[in-house]
N, C-alpha and C positions, 0 to 999 in steps of 0.2 A: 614538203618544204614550201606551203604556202606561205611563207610569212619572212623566206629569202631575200625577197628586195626590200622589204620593210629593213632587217637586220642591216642591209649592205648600206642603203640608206643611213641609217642611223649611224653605222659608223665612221662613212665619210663625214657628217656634218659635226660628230665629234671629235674628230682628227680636226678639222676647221677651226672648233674652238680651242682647243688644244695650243693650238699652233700661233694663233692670235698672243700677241703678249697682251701681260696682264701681270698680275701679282704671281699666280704659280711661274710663268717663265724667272721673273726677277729673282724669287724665294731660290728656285732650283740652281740658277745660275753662278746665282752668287754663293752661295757653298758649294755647288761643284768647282769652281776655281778654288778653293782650298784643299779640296781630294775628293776622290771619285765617290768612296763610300759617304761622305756629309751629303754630295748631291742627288746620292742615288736615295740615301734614306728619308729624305728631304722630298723628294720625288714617291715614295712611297706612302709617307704620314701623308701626303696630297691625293694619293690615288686611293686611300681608304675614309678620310672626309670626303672625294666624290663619291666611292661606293655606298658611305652613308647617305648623301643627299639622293645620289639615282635609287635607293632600294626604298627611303621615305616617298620619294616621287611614285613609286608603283603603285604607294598602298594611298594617294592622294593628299601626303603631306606639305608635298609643293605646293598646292592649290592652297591649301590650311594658310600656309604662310603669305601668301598674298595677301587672302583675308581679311588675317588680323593685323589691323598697321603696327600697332604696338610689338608681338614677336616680331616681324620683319627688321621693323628700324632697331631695335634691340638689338637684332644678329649683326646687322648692319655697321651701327655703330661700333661695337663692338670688334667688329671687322678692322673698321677704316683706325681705329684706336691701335691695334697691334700692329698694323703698316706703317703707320705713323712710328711707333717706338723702334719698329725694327729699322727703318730708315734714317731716323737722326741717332740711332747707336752708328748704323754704317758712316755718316753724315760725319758726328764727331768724334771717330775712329781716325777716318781719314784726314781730317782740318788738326788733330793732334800731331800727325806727320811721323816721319821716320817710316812708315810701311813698305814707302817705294823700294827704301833702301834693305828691306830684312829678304833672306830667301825666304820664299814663298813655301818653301820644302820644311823651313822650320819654323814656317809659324802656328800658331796652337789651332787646335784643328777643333771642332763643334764635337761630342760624341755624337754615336750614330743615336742612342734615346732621342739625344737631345734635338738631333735633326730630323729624326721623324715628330718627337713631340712640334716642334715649329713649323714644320711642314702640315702637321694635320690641323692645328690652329687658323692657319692661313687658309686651310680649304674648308675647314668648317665654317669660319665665322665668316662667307662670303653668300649670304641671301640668292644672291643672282642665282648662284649653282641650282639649290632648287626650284627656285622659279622656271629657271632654263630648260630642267629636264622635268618638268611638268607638263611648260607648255608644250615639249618635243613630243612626249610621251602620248597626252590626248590628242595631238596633231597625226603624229605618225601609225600611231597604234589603235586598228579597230575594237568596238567597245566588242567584249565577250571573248577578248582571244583567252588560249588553253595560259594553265597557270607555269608553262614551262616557256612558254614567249617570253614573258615579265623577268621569268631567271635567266634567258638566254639577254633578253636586253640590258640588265644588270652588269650580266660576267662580259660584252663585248663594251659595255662603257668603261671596265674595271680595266682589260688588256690592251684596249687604243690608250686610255689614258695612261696604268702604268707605265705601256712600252714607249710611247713617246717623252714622259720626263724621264725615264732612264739614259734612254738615247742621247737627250738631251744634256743629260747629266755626266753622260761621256764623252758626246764632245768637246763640253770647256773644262772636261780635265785631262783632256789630251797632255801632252808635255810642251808641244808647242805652242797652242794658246794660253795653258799657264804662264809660258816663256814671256810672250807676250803682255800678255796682263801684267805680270809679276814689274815690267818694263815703264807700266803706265796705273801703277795698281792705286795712287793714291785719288788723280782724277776719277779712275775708272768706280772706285768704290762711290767717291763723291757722287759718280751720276748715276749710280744704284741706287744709293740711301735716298737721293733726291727724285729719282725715279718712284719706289716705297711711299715715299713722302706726299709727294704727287696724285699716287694711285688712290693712299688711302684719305687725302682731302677731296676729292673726286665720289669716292662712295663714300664720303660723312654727307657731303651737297646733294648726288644723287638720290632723287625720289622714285 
């Protein structure tokens, strides 16, 4: 178990990021306020776009996409474009009005495809991720470790991040913070979609 503190390491500082909002907190949140399964599945299409960026990072794809500026800013862009859209949908869902007033219980709800498909869009088309766990990767990880380190650092990126937007995902679909939201649901959407909107003019800017 020489390679225990490296692992424990690694996954406190993915729990770190995890935890940090960002576009996957917003993505997750805001369809878990509509039911537990949109936010859990939403939560998952996000933890299988990280498992694809940490498994490309092993084999030194992360490093690849620094490189080349062109695919970066492509992913990039491309990113910042579907936060944008998903954010003035919420944006002009909510300034439409009437949402305050519908139960929350009967409003139409995302399928679960559909919430992992958008869940994994959102994790895919965010550049950082690999960058992130590239540079964790050559940082934390000695050159020559056995090919089962690589798979163990993979599957502990895969269980910190599933299990925390799950978690997550059932918190705000408690019944009580439903309650709540449901109370305050048309600002609340407002400052989501504008949140989104935010996130992803922020990475079109960022270099």
């Amino acid at each position: 178990m020489d390679y225990l503190p490296q692992l424990l390491t690694l996954s406190g500082i993915v729990l770190l990021a995890c935890a940090s909002p960002g576009p996957d907190f917003v993505a997750v949140t805001s369809q878990a306020l509509g039911g537990r399964r949109s936010g859990v599945f939403t939560g998952l299409g996000i933890t299988c776009a990280v498992a694809v960026w940490a498994s490309l990072a092993v084999f030194g794809f992360g490093l690849l996409v620094q490189q080349f500026f062109w695919l970066y800013e492509g992913i990039r862009l491309a990113g910042a474009a579907y936060l944008v859209y998903l954010g003035a949908r919420m944006l002009m869902a909510a300034l439409r009005g009437g949402a305050d007033t519908q139960d929350i219980a009967q409003a139409p709800r995302v399928g679960d495809g559909q919430a992992w498909r958008r869940g994994f869009i959102v994790g895919i088309t965010n550049p950082k991720t690999a960058t992130f766990f590239a540079t964790l990767f050559v940082t934390l990880l000695p050159v020559g470790a056995p090919a089962w380190v690589y798979a163990a650092v993979v599957a502990v990126v895969v269980c910190v991040t599933g299990t925390w937007l799950c978690l997550l995902a059932a918190f705000f679909s408690v019944g009580a913070v439903r309650r709540a939201y449901a109370r305050i649901r048309r600002p609340a959407d407002a400052l989501m979609g504008a949140a989104l909107v935010a996130l992803g003019a922020r990475m079109a800017a960022s270099r």
